[in-house]
C-alpha positions as CSV (number, residue, x, y, z in Angstrom):
1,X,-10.2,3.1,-30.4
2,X,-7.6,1.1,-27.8
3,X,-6.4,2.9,-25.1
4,X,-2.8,4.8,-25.2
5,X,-0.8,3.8,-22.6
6,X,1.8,4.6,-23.7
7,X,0.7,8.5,-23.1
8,X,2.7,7.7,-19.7
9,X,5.7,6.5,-21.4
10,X,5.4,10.0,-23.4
11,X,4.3,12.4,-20.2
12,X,6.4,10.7,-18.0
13,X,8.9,13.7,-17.0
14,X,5.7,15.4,-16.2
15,X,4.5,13.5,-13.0
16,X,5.0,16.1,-10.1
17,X,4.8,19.1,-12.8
18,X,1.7,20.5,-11.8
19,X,1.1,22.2,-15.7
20,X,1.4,18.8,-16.7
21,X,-2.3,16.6,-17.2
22,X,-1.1,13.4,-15.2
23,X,-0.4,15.9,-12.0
24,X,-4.2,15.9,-11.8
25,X,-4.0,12.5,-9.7
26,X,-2.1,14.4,-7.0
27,X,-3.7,17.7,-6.1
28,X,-6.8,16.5,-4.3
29,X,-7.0,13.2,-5.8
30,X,-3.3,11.2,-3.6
31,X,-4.8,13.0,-0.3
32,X,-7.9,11.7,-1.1
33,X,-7.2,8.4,-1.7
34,X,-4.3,7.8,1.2
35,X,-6.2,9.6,4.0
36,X,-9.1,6.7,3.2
37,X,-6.2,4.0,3.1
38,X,-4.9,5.3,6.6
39,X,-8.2,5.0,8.1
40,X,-8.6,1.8,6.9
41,X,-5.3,0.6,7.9
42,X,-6.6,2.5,11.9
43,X,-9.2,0.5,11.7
44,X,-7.7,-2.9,11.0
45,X,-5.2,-2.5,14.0
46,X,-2.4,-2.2,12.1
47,X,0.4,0.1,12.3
48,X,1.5,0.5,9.1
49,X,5.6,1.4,10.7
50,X,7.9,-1.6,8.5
51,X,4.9,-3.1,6.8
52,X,6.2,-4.6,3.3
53,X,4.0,-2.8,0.7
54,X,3.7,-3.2,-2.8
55,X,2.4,-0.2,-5.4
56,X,1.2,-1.8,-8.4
57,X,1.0,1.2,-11.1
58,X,3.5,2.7,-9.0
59,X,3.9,5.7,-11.8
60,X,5.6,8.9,-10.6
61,X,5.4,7.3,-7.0
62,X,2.7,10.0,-5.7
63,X,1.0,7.1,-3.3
64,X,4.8,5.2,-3.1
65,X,6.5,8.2,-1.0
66,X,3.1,8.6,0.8
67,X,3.4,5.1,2.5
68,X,7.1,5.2,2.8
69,X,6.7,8.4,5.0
70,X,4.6,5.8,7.2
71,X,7.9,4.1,7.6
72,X,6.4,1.2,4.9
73,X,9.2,-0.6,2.9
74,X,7.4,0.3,-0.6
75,X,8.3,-1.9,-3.8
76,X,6.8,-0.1,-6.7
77,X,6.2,-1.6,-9.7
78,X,5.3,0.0,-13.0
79,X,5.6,-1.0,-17.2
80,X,6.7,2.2,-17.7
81,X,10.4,2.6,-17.2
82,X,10.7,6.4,-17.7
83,X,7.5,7.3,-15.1
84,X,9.9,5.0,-12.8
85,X,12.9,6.7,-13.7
86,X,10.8,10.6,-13.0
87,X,9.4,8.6,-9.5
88,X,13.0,7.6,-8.6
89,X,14.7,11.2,-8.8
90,X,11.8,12.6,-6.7
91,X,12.3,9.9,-4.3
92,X,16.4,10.9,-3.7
93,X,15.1,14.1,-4.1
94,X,12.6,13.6,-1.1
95,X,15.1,11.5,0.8
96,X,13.1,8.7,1.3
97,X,14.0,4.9,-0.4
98,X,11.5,3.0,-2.7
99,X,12.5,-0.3,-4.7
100,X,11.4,0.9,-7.8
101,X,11.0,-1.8,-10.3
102,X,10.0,-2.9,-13.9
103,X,6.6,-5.3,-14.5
104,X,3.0,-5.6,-15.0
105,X,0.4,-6.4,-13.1
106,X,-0.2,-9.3,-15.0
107,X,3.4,-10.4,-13.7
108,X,4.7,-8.8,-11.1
109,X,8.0,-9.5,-10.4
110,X,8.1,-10.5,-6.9
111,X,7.5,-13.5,-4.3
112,X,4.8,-15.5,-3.4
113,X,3.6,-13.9,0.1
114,X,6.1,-11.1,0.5
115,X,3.9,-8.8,1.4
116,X,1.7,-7.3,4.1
117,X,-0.3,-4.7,2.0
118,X,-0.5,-4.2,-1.9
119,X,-2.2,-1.0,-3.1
120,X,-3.5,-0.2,-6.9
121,X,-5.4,3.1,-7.8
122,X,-5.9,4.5,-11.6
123,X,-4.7,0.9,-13.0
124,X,-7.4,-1.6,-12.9
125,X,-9.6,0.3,-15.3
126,X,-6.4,0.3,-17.7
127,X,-5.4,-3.7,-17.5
128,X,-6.1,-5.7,-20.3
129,X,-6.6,-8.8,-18.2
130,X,-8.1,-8.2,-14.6
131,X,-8.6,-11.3,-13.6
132,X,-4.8,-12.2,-13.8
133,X,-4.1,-9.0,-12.1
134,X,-5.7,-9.8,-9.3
135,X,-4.6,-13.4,-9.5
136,X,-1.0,-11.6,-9.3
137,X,-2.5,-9.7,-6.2
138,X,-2.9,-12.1,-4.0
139,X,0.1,-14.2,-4.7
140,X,1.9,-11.9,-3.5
141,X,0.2,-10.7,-0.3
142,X,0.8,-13.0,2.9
143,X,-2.1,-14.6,4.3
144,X,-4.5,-12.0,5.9
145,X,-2.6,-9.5,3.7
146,X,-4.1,-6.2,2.9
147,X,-5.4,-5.1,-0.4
148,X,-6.1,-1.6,-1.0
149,X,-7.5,-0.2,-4.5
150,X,-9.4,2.4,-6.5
151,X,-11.0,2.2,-9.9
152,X,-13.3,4.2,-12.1
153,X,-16.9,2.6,-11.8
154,X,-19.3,1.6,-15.4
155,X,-21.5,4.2,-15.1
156,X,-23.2,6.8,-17.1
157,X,-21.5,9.4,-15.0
158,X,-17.9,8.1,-15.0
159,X,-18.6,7.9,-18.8
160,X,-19.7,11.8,-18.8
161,X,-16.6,12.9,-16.7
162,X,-13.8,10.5,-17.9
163,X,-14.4,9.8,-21.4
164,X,-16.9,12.6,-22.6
165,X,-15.3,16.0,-20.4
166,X,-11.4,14.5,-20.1
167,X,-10.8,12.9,-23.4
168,X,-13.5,13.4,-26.0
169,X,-14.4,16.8,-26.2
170,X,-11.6,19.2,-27.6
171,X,-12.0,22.3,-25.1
172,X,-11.9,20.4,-21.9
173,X,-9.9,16.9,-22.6
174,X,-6.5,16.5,-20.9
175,X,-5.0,14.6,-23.8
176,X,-5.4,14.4,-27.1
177,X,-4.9,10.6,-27.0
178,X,-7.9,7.9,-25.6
179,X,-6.8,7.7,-22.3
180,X,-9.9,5.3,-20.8
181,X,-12.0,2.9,-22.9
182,X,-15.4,2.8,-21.4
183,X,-16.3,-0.8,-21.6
184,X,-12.8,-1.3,-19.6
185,X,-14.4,0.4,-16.2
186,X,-15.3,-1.9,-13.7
187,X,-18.6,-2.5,-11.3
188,X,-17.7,-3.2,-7.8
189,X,-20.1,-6.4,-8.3
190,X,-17.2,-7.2,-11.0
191,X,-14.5,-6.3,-9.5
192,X,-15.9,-8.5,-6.2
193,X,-16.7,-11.4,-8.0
194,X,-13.1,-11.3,-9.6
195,X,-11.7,-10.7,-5.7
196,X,-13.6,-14.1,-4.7
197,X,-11.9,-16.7,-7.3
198,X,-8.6,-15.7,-6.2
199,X,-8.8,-15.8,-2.5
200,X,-9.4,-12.1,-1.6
201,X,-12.1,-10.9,0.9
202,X,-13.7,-7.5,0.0
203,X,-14.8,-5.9,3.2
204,X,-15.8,-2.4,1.7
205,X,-16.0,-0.1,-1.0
206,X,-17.2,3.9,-0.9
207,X,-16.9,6.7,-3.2
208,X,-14.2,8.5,-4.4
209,X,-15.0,11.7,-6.9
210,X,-15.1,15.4,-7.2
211,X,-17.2,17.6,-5.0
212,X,-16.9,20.7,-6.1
213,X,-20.5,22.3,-5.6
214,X,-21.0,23.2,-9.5
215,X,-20.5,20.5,-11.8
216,X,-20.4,23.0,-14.4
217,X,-17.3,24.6,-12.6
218,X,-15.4,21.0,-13.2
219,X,-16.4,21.5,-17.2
220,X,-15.2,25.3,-16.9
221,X,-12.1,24.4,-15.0
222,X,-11.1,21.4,-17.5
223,X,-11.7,24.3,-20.3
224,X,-9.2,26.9,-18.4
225,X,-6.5,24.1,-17.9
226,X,-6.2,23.1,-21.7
227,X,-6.6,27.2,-22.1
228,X,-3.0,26.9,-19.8
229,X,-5.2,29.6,-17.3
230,X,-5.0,27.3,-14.4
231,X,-2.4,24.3,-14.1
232,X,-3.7,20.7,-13.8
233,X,-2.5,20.4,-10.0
234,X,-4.7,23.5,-9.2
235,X,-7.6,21.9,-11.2
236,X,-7.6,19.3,-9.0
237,X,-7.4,21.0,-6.1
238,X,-10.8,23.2,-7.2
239,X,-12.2,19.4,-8.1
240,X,-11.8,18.2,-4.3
241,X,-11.7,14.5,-5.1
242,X,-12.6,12.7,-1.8
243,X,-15.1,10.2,-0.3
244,X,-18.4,10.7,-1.5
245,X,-22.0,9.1,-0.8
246,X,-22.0,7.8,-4.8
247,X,-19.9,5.4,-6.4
248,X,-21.1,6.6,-9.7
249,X,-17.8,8.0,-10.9
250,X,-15.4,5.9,-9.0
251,X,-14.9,4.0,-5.9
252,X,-12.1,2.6,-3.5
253,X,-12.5,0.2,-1.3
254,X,-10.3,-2.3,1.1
255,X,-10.1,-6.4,0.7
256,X,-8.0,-9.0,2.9
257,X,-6.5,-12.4,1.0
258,X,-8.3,-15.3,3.3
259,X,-5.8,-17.9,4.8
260,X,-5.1,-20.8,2.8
């Protein structure tokens, strides 16, 4: 069965509702991911104050307000115009400003090398054409630009937690709608080799997953939020996605577009 994404056309309201399934990519998962990005940007000298950044899979902005707060000029991008529309109020809301705009990552509608940084988590894995995603990528970063990313890995264990635990089985999925097609997960030799034929450099990639003690407390804590016991934001703050030692589930990583 195809993935629905159009469950994010349909949820869209409920981006920064933390009873809502799609809040689970904020409680633990946003810090996760941007205090990595930070450190990466620390490492690579460069202070992220007026960079031009672009979200791809912007959504409800979670990552978009992160980086503006950075003093980044975000452009976020995103097919779905109501998750846009959820991310812009949030944004006034927030006082911060974010160009929030219309596209794919199979087009994205902006310059050839407008940007400094480009950033794309919980999207690859959904794309029905990575390689011209990523050809889309790195036309729009400047030469030496930075491209950060996350993605869920091929692996028996990504394939336990997000297909089998989050969407399959009735008692614990978030959705009742296929949310993640296994075959559409990507290997970090994939996604490298992918990287190369368009010009971008991938320095790193570690991994990014839950680490609560128990796994059977992620199973039991998937059960109490479809019971409506616990809200989605809290299960993923009882998850404690992070930086882990295994890539099994999902990774992140950093890659630079080489000079022409």
């Amino acid at each position: 069965m195809p993935i629905d994404n159009d469950v994010y056309n349909r949820h869209a309201a409920g981006w920064w509702d933390e009873d809502e399934p799609l809040n689970l990519l904020h409680g633990s998962v946003t810090p996760a991911r941007f205090g990595y990005f930070v450190a990466v940007l620390h490492r690579l000298g460069r202070d992220p104050s007026g960079l031009r950044a672009l979200d791809i899979g912007c959504g409800g902005g979670f990552l978009a307000e992160e980086f503006a707060r950075l003093g980044c000029r975000v452009v976020g991008v995103d097919p779905s115009a109501p998750s846009l529309e959820t991310a812009r109020r949030h944004t006034a809301q927030s006082g911060l400003e974010i160009d929030y705009r219309v596209g794919s990552g199979e087009d994205l509608p902006v310059q050839d090398g407008e940007f400094d940084l480009a950033y794309c988590c919980d999207v690859l894995e959904h794309v029905t054409d990575l390689n011209q995603v990523i050809r889309e990528t790195a036309r729009a970063l400047k030469p030496g630009g930075i491209y950060l990313f996350d993605t869920v890995n091929r692996t028996w264990a990504s394939k336990l937690l997000a297909i089998k635990v989050m969407q399959e089985w009735r008692m614990t999925r978030a959705f009742d709608t296929p949310v993640h097609e296994y075959d559409m997960f990507i290997t970090p030799k994939d996604l490298s080799t992918t990287m190369t034929r368009h010009g971008l450099r991938l320095h790193e990639t570690v991994g990014l997953g839950p680490r609560a003690k128990n796994p059977a407390s992620a199973v039991l804590g998937f059960m109490r939020a479809r019971r409506g016991q616990v809200s989605y934001g809290e299960l993923s703050r009882k998850l404690n996605f992070g930086q882990t030692k295994s890539k099994a589930v999902s990774y992140m990583g950093y890659a630079t577009r080489e000079a022409q």
